[in-house]
Each structure stands twice: as C-alpha cells, then as structure tokens.
KEZALO-684366 format. One record per residue: residue in three letters; x, y, z of N, C-alpha, C in turn. Coordinates in steps of 0.2 Angstrom, whole numbers, plus 5000, padded with zeros to 4 digits. Layout:
% residues N
ALAXYZXYZXYZ...
This chain:
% residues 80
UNK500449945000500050005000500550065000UNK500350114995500750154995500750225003UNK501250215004501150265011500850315014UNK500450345011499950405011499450385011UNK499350325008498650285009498650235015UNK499050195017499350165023499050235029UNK499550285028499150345034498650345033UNK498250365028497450395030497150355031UNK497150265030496850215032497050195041UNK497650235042497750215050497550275051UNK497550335049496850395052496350375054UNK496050325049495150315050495050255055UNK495750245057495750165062495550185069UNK496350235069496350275075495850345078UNK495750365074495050425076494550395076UNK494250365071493550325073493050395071UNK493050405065492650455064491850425062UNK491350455062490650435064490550395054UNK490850365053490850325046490650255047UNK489750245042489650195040489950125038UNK490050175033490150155022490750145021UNK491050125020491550125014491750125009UNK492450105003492350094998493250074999UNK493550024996494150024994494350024988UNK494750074985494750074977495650064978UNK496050004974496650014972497150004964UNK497550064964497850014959498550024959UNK498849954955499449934957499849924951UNK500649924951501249944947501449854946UNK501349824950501749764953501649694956UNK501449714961501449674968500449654970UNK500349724970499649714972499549704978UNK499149694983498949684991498649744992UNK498549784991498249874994497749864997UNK497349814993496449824993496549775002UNK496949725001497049655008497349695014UNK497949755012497849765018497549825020UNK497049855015496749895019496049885023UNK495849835022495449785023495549765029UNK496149725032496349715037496549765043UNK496549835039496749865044496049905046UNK495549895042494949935042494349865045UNK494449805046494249755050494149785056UNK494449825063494249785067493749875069UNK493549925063493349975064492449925061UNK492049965064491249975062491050005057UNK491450005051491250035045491349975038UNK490849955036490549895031490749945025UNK491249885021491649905017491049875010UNK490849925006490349905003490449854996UNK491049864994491349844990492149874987UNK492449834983493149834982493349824974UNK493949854973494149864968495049864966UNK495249824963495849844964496349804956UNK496449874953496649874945497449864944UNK497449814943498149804938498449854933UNK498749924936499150004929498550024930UNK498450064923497950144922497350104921UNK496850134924496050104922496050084916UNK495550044914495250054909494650064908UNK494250074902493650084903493050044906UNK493249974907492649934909492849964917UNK493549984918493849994927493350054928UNK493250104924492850164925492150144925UNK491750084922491250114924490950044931UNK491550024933491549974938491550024945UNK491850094944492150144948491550174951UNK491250184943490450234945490050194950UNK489850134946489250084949489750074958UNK490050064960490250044966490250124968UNK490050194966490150244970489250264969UNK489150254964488550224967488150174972UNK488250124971487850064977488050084983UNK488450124984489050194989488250214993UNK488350294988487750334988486950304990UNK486750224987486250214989486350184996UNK486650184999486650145006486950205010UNK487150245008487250325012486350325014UNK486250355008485650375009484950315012UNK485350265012484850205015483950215013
C-alpha cells in the first residue's frame, strides 16, 4: 500500500470517525495487496466496506464504469 494511503487508512482506524460506508478502490504497478491490507486494517473498525476494487496500471474503461456503479451502490446505502 502506498504510504499516504497506509496513513489515511490508519487515520480512520485510530480516530473512529462517525463512518458507516465504505469503499476500497486500488491500483497497482506490481505486487498488488492494497485492497487485503486495507481491509485488514479497516476490519476491526464498524464501517462495512461495501465493495472493492483493485486494477492492475491505468483503468480501463470497463475499470471506470465498475468505479461509477460501486460509487453508486455507495450513495444508495448512504442514503439508505
């Protein structure tokens, strides 16, 4: 996991801010694992990770409209 993402995932571990929902979106050069540990590190929080994503280099288009619909299905369970 790139480091700055590593932080803002141990941000939302350590403050426990009033968050449902979630969403993991990653992508990768090489190795891959962003989506497993951020997952792991957002495990022992109360925030139901609603779905996941995680693209081998630069999107593509089917990666884009996979983007939308998971910020979607997002937006309807905000809204509940």
């Amino acid at each position: 996991m790139h480091p700055v993402a590593a932080h803002a995932v141990n941000l939302v571990k350590a403050l426990r801010p009033p968050l449902k929902y979630g969403v993991v979106l990653s992508s990768y050069g090489w190795g891959g694992g962003a989506r497993r540990q951020a997952l792991e590190v957002l495990g022992p929080t109360k925030i139901e990770v609603i779905d996941t994503l995680e693209v081998n280099g630069p999107p593509s288009d089917e990666d884009h409209k996979k983007i939308v619909e998971i910020g979607k299905q997002l937006a309807a369970k905000i809204r509940g």
